[in-house]
mmCIF file as gemmi writes it, N, C-alpha and C atoms, coordinates in Angstrom:
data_model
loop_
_atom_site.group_PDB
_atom_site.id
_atom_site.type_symbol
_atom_site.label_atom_id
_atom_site.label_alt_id
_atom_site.label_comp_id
_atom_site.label_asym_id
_atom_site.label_entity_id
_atom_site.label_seq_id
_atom_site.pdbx_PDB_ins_code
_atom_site.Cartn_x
_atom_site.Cartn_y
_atom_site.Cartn_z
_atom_site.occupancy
_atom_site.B_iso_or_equiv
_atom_site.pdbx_formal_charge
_atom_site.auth_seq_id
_atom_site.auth_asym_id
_atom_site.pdbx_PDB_model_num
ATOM 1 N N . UNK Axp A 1 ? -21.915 9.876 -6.345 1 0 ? 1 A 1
ATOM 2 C CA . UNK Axp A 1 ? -21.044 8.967 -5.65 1 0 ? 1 A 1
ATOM 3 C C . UNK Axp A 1 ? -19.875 8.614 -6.565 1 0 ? 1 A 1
ATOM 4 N N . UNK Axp A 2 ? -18.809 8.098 -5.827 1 0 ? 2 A 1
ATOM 5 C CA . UNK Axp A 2 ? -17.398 8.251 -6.812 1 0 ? 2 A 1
ATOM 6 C C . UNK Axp A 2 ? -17.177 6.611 -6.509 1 0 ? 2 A 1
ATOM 7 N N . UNK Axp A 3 ? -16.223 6.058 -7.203 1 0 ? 3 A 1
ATOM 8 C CA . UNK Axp A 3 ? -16.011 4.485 -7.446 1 0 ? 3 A 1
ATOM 9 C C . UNK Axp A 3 ? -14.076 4.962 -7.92 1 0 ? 3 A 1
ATOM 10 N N . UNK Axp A 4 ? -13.776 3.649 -6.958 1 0 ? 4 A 1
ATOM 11 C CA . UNK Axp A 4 ? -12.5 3.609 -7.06 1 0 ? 4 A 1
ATOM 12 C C . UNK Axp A 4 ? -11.758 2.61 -7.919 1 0 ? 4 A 1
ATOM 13 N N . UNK Axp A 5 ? -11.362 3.062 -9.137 1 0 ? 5 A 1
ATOM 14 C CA . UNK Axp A 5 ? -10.852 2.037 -9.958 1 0 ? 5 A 1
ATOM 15 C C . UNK Axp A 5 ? -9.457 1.329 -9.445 1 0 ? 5 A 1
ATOM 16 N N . UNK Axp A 6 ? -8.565 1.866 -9.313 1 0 ? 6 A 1
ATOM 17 C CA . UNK Axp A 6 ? -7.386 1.256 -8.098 1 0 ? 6 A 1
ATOM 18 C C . UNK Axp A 6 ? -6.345 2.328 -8.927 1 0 ? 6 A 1
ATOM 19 N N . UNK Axp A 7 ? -4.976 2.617 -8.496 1 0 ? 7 A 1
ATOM 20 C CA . UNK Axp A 7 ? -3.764 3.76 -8.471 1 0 ? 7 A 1
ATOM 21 C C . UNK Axp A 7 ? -4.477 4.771 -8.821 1 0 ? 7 A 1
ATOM 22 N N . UNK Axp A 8 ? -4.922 4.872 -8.116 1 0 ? 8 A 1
ATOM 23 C CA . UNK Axp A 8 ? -5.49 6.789 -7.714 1 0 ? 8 A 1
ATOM 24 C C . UNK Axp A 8 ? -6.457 7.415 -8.803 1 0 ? 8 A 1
ATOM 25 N N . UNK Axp A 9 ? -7.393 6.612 -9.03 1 0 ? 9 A 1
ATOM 26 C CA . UNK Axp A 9 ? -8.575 6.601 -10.443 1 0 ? 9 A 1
ATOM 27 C C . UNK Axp A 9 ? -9.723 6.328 -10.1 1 0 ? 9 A 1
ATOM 28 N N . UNK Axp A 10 ? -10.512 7.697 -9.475 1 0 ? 10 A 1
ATOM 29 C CA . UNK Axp A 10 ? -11.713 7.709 -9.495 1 0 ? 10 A 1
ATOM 30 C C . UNK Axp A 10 ? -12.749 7.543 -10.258 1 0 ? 10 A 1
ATOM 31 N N . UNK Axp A 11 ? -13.591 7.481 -10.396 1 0 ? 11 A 1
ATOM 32 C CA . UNK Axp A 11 ? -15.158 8.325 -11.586 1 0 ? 11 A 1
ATOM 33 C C . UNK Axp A 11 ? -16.193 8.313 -10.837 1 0 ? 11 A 1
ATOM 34 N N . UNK Axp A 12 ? -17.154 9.148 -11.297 1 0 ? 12 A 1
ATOM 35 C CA . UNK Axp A 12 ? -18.838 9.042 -10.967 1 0 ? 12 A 1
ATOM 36 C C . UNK Axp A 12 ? -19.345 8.026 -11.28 1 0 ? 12 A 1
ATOM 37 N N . UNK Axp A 13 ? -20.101 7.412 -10.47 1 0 ? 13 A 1
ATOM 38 C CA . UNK Axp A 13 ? -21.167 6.962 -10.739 1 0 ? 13 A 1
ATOM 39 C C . UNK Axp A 13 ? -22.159 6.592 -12.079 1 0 ? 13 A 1
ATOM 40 N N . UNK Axp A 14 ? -22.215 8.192 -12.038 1 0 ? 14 A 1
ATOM 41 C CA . UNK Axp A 14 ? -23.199 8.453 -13.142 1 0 ? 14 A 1
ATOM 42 C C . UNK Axp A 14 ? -22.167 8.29 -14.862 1 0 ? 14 A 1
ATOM 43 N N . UNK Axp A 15 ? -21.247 8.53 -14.594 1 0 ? 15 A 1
ATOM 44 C CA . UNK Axp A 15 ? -20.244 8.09 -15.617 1 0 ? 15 A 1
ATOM 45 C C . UNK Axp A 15 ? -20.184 6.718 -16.334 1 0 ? 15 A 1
ATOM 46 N N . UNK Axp A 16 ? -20.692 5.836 -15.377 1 0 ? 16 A 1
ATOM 47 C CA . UNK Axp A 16 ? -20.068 4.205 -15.587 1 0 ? 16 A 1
ATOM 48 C C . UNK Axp A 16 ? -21.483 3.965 -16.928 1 0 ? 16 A 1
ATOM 49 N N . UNK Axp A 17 ? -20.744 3.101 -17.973 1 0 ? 17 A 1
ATOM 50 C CA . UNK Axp A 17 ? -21.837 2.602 -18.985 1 0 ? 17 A 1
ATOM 51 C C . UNK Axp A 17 ? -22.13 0.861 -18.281 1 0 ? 17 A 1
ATOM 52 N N . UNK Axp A 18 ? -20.832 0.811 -18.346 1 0 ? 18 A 1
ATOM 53 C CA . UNK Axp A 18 ? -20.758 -0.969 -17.931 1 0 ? 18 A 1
ATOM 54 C C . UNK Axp A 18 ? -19.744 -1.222 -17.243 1 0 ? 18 A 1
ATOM 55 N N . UNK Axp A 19 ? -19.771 -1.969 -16.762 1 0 ? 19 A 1
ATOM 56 C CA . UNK Axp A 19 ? -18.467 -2.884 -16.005 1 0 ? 19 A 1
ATOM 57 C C . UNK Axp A 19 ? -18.095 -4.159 -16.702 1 0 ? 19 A 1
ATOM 58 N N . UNK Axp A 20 ? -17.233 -4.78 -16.967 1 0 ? 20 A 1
ATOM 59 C CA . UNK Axp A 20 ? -17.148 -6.052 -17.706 1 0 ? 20 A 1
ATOM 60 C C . UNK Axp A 20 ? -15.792 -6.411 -17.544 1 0 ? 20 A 1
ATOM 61 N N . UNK Axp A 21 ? -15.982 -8.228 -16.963 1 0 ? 21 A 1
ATOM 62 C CA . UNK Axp A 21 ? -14.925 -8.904 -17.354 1 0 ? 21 A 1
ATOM 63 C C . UNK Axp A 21 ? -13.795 -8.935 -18.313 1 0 ? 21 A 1
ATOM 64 N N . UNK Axp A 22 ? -13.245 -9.103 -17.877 1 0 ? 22 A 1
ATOM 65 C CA . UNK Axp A 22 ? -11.953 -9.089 -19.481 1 0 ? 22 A 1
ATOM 66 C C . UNK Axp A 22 ? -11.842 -10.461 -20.165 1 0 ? 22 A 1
ATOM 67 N N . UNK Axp A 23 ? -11.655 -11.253 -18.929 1 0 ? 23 A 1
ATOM 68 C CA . UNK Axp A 23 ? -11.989 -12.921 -19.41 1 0 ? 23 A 1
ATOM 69 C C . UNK Axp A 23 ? -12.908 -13.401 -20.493 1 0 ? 23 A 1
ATOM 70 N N . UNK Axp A 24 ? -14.598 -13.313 -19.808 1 0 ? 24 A 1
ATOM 71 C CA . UNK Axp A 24 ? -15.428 -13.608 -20.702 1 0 ? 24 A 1
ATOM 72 C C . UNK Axp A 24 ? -16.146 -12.619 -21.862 1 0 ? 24 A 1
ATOM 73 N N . UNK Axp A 25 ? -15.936 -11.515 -21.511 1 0 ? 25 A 1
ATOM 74 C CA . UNK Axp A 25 ? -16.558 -10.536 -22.278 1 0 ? 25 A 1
ATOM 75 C C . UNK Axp A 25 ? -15.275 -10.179 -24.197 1 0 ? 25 A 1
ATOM 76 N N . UNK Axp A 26 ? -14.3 -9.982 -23.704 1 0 ? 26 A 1
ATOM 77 C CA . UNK Axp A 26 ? -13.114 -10.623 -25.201 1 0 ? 26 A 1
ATOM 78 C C . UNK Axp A 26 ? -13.278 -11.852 -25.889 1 0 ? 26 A 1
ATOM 79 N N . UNK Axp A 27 ? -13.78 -12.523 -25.605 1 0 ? 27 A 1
ATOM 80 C CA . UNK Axp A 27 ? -14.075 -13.876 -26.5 1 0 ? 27 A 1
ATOM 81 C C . UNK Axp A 27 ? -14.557 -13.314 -27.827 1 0 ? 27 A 1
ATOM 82 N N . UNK Axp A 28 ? -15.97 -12.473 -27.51 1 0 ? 28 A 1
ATOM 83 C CA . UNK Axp A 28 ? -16.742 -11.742 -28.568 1 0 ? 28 A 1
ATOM 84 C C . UNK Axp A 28 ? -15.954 -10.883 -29.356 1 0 ? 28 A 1
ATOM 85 N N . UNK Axp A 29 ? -16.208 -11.565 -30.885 1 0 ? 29 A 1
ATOM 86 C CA . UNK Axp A 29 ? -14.968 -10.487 -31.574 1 0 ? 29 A 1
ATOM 87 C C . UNK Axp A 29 ? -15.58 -8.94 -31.458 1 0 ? 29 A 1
ATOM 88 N N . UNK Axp A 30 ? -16.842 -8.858 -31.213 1 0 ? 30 A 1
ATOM 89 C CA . UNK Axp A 30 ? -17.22 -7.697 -31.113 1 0 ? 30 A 1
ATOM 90 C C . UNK Axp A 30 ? -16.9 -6.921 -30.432 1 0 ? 30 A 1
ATOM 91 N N . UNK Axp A 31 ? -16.599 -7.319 -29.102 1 0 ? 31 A 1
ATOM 92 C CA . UNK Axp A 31 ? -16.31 -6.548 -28.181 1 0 ? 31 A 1
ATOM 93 C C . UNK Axp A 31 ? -14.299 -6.402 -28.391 1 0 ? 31 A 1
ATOM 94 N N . UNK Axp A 32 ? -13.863 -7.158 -29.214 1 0 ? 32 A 1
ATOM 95 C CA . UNK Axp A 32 ? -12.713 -7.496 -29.166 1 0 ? 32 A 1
ATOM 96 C C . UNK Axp A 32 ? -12.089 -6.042 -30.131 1 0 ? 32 A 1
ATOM 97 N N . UNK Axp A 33 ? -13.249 -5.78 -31.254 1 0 ? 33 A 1
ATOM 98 C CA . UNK Axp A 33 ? -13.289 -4.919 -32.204 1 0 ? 33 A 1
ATOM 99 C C . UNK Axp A 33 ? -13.469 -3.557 -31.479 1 0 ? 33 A 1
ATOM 100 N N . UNK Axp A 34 ? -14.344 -3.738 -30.339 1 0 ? 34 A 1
ATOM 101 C CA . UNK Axp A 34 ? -14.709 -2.263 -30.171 1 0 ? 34 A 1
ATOM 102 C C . UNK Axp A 34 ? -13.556 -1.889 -29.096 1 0 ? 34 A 1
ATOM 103 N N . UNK Axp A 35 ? -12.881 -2.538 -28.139 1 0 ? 35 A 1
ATOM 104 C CA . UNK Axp A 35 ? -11.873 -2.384 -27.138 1 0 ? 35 A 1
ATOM 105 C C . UNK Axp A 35 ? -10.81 -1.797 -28.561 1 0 ? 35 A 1
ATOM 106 N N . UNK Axp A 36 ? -10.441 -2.704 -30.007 1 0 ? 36 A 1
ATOM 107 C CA . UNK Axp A 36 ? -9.683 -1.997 -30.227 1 0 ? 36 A 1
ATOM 108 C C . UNK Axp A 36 ? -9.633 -0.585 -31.04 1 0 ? 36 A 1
ATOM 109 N N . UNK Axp A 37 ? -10.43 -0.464 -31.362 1 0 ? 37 A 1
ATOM 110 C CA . UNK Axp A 37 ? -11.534 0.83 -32.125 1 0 ? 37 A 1
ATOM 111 C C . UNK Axp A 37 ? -10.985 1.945 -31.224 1 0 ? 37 A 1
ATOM 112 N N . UNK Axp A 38 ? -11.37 1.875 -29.439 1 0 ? 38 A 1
ATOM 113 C CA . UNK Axp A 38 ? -11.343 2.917 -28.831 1 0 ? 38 A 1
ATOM 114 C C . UNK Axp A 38 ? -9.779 2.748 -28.446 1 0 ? 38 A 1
ATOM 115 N N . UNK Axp A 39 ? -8.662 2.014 -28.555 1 0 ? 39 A 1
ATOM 116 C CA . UNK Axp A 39 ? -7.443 1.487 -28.522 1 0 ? 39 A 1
ATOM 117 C C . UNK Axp A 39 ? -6.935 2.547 -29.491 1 0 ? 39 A 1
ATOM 118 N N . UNK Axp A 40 ? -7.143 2.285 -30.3 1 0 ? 40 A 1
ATOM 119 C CA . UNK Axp A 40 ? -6.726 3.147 -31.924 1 0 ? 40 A 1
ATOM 120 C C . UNK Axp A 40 ? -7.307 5.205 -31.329 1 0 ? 40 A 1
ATOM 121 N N . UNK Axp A 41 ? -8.139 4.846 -31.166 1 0 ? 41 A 1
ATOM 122 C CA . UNK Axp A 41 ? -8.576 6.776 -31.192 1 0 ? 41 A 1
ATOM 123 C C . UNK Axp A 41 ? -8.106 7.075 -30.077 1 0 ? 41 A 1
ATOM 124 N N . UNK Axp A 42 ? -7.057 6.144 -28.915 1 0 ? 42 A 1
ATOM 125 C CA . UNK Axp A 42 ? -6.739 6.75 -27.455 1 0 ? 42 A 1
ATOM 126 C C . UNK Axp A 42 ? -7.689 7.231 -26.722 1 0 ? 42 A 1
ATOM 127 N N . UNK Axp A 43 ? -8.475 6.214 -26.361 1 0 ? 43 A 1
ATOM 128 C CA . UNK Axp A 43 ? -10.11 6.116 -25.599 1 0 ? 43 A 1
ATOM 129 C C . UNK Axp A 43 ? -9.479 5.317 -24.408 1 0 ? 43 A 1
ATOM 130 N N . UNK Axp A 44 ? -8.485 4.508 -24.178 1 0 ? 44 A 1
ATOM 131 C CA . UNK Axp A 44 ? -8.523 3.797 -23.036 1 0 ? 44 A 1
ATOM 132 C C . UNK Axp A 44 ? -7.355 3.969 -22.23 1 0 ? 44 A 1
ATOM 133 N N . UNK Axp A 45 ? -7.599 3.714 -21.477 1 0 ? 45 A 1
ATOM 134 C CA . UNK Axp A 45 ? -6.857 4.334 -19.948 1 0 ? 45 A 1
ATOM 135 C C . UNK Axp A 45 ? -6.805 3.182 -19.139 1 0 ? 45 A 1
ATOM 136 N N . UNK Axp A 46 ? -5.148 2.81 -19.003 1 0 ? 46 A 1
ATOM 137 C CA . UNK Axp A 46 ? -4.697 1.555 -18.422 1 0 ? 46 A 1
ATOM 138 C C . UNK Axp A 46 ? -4.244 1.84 -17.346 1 0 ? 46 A 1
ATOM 139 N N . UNK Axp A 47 ? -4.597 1.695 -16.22 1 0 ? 47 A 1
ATOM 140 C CA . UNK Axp A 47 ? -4.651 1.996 -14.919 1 0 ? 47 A 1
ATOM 141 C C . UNK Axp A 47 ? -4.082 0.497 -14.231 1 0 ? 47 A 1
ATOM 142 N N . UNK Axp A 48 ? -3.987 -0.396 -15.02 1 0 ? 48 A 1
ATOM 143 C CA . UNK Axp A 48 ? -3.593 -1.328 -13.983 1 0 ? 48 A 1
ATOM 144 C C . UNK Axp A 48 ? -1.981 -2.029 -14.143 1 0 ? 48 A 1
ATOM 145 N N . UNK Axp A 49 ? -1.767 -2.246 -12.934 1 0 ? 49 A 1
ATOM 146 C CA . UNK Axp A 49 ? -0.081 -2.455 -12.661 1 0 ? 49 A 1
ATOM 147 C C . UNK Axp A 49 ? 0.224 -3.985 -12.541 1 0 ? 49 A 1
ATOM 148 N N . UNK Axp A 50 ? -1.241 -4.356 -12.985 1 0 ? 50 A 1
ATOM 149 C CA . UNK Axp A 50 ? -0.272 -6.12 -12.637 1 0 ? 50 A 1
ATOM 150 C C . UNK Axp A 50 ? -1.961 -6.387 -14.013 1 0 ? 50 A 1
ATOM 151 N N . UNK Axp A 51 ? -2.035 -8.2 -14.19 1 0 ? 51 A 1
ATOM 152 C CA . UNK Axp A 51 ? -3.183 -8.304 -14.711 1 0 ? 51 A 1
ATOM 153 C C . UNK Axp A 51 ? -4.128 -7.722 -14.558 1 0 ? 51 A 1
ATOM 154 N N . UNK Axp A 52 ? -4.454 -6.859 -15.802 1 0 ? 52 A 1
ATOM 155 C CA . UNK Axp A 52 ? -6.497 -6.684 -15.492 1 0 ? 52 A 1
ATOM 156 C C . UNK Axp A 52 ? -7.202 -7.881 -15.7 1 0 ? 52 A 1
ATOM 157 N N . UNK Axp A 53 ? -8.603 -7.243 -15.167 1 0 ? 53 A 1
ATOM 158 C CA . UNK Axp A 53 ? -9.217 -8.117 -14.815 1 0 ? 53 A 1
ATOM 159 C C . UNK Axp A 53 ? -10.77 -7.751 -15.521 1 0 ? 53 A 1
ATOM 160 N N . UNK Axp A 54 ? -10.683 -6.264 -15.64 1 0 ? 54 A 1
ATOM 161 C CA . UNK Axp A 54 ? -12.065 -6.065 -15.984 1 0 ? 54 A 1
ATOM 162 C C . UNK Axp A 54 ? -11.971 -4.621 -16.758 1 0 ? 54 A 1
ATOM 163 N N . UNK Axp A 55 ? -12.603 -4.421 -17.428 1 0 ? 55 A 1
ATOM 164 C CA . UNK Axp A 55 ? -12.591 -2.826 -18.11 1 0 ? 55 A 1
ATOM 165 C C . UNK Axp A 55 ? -14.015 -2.115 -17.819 1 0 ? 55 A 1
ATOM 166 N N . UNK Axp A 56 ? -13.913 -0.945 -17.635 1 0 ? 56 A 1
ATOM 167 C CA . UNK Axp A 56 ? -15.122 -0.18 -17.299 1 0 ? 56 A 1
ATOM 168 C C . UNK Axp A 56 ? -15.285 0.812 -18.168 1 0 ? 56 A 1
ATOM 169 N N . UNK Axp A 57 ? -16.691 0.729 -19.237 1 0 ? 57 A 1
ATOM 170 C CA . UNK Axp A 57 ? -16.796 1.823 -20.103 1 0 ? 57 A 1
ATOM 171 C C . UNK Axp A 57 ? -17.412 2.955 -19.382 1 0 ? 57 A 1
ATOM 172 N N . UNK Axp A 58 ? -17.174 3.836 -19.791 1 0 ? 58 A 1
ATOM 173 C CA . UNK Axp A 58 ? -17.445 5.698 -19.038 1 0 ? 58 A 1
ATOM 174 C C . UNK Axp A 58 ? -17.94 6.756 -19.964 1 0 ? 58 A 1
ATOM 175 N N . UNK Axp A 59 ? -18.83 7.06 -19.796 1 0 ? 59 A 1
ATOM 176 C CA . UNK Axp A 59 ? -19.369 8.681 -20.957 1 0 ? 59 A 1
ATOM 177 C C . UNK Axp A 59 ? -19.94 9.502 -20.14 1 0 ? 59 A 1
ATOM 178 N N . UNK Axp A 60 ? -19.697 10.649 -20.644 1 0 ? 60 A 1
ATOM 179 C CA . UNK Axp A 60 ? -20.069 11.686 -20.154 1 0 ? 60 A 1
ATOM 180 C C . UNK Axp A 60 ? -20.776 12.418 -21.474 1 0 ? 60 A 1
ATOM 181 N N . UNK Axp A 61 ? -21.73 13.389 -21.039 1 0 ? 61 A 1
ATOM 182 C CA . UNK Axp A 61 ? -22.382 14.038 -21.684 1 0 ? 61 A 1
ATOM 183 C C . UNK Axp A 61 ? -21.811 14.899 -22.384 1 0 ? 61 A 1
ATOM 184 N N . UNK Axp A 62 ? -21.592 14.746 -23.804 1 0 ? 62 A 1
ATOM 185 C CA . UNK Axp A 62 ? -21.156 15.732 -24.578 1 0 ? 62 A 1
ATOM 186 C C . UNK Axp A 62 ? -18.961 15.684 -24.865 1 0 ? 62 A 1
ATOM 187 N N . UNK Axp A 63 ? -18.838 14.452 -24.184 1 0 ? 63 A 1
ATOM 188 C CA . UNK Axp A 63 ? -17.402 14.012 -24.274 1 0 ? 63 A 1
ATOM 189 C C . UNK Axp A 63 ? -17.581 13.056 -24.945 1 0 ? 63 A 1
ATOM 190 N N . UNK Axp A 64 ? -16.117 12.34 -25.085 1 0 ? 64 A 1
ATOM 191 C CA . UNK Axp A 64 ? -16.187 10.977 -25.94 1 0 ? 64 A 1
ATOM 192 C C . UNK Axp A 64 ? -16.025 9.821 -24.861 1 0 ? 64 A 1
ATOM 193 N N . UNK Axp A 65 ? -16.697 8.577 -25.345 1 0 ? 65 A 1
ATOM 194 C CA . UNK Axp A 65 ? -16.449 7.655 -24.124 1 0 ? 65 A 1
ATOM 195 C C . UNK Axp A 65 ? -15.252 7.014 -23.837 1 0 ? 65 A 1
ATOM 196 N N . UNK Axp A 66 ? -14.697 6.864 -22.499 1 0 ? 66 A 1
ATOM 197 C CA . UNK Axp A 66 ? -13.53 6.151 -22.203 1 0 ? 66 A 1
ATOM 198 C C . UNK Axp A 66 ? -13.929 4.634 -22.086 1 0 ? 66 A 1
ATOM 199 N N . UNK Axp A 67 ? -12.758 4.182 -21.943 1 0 ? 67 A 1
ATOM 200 C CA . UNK Axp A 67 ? -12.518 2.542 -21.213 1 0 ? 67 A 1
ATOM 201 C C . UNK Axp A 67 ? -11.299 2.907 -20.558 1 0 ? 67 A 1
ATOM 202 N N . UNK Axp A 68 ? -11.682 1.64 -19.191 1 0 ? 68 A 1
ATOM 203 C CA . UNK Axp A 68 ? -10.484 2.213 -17.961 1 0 ? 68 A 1
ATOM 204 C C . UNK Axp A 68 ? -10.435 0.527 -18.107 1 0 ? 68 A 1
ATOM 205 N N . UNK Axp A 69 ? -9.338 0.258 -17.91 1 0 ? 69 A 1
ATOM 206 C CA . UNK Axp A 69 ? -8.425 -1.012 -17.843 1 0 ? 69 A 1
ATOM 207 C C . UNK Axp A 69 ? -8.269 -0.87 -16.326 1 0 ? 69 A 1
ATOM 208 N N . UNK Axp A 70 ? -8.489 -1.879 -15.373 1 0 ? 70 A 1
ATOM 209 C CA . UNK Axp A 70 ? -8.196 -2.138 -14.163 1 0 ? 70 A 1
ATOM 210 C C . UNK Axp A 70 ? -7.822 -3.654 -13.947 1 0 ? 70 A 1
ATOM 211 N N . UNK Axp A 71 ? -7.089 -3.971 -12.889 1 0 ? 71 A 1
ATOM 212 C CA . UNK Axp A 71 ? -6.395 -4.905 -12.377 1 0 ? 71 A 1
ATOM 213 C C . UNK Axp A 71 ? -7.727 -5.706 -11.14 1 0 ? 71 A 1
ATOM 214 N N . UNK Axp A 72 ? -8.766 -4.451 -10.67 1 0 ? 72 A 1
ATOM 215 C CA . UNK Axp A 72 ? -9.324 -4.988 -9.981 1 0 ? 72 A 1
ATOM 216 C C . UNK Axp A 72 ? -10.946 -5.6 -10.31 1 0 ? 72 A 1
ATOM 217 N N . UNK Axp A 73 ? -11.36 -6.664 -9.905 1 0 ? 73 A 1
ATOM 218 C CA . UNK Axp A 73 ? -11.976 -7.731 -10.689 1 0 ? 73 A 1
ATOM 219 C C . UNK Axp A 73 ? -13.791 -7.097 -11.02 1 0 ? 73 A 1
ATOM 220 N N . UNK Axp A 74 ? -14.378 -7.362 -11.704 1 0 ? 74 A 1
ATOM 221 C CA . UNK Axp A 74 ? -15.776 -6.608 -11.746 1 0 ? 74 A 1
ATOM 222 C C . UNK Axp A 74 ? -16.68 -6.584 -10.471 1 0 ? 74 A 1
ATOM 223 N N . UNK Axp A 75 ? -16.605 -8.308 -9.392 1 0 ? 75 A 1
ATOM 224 C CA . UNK Axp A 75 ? -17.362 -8.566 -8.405 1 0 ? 75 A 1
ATOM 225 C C . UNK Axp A 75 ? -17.037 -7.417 -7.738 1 0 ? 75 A 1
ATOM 226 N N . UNK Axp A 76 ? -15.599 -7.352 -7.231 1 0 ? 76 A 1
ATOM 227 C CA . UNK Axp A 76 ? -15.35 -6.505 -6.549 1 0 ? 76 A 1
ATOM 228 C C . UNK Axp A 76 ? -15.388 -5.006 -6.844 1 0 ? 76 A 1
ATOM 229 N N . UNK Axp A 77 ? -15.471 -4.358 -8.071 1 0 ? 77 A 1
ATOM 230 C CA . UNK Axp A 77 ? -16.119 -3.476 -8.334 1 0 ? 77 A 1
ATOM 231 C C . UNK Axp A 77 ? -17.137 -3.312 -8.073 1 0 ? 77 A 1
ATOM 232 N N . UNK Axp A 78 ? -18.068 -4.047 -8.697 1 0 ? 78 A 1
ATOM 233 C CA . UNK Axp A 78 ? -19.771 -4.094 -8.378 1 0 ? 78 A 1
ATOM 234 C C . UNK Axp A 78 ? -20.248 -3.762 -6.415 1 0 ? 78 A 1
ATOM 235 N N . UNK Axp A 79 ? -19.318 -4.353 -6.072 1 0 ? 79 A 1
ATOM 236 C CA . UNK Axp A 79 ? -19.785 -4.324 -4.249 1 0 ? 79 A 1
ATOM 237 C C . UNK Axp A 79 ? -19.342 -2.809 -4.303 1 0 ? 79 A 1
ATOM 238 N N . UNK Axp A 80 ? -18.278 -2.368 -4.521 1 0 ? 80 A 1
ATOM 239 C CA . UNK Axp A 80 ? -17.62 -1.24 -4.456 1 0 ? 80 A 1
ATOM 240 C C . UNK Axp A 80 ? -18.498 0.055 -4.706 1 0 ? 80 A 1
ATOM 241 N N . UNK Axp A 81 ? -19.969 -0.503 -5.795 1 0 ? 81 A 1
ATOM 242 C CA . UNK Axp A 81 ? -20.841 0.527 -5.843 1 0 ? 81 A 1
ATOM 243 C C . UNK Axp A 81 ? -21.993 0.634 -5.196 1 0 ? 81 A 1
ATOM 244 N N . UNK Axp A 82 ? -22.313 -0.677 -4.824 1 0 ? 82 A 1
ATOM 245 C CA . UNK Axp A 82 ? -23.475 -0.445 -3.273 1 0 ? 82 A 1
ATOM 246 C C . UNK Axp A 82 ? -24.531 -1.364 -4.008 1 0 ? 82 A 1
ATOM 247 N N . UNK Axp A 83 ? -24.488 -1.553 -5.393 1 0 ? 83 A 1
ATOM 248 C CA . UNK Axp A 83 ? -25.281 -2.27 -6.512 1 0 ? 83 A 1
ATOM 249 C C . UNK Axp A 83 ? -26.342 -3.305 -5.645 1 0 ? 83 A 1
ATOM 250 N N . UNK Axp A 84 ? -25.362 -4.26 -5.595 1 0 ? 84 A 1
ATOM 251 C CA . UNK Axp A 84 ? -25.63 -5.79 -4.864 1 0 ? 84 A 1
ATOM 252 C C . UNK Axp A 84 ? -26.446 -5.296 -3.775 1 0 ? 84 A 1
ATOM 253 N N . UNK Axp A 85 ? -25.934 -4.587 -2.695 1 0 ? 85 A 1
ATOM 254 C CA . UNK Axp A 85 ? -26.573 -4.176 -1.548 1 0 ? 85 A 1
ATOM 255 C C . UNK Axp A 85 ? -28.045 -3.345 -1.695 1 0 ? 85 A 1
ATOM 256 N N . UNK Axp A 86 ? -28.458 -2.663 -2.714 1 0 ? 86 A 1
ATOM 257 C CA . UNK Axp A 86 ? -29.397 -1.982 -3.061 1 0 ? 86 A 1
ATOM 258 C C . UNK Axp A 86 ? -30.791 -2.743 -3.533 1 0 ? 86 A 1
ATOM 259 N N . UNK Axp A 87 ? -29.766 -3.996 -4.679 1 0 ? 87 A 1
ATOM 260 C CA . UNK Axp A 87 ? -30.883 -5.051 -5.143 1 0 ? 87 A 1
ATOM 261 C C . UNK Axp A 87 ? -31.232 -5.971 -4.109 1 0 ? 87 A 1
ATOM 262 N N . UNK Axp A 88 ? -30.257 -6.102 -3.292 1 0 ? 88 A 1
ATOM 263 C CA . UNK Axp A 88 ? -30.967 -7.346 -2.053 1 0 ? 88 A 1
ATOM 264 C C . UNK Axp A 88 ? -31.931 -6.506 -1.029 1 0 ? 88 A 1
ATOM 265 N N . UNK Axp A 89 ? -32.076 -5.203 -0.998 1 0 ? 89 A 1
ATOM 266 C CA . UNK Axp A 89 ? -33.077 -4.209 0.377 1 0 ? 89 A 1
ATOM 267 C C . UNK Axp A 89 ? -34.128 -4.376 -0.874 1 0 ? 89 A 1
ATOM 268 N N . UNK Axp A 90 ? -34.51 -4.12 -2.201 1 0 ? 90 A 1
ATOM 269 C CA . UNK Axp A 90 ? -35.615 -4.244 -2.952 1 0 ? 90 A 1
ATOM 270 C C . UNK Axp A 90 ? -36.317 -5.37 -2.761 1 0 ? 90 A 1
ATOM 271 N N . UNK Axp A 91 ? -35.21 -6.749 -2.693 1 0 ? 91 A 1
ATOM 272 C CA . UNK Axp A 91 ? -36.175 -7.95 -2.527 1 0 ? 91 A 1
ATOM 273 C C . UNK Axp A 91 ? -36.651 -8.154 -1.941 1 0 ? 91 A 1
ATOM 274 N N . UNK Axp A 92 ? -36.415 -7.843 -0.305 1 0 ? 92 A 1
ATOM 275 C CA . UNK Axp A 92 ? -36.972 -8.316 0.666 1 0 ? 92 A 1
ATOM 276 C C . UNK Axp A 92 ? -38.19 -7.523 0.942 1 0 ? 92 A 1
């Protein structure tokens, strides 16, 4: 299954490591370190045309991992993958 990051930026599924806020997840210098780590080696891919909102890490087997910079927010990512909808048919 493919997931639409927004201006014409697909990926698999099976690609995605994480999804994450930009808001709360940068606070952590760690994460602040590793956004710029993959910044520096040209790992990330800025796809968005107005504020992002959330970055999505990506690996593939035997490549190096990306980060995709998007404008569009993680919730709405997350629905975008069926996630939410999958964990609420388990509960019931």
């Amino acid at each position: 299954m493919l997931l639409h990051l927004g201006k014409n930026t697909i990926i698999n599924f099976s690609d995605i490591v994480g999804i994450f806020d930009l808001d709360t997840t940068t606070v952590s210098p760690v994460t602040r370190h590793c956004l710029a780590k993959a910044e520096t080696e040209k790992r990330v891919i800025n796809i968005s045309t107005e504020l992002p909102k959330s970055f999505i890490v990506c690996s593939r087997k035997g490549e190096k991992t990306l980060v995709y910079i998007s404008q569009i927010s993680p919730a709405t990512l997350l629905k975008r993958t069926g996630f939410i909808r999958s964990l609420s048919r388990s509960i019931k």
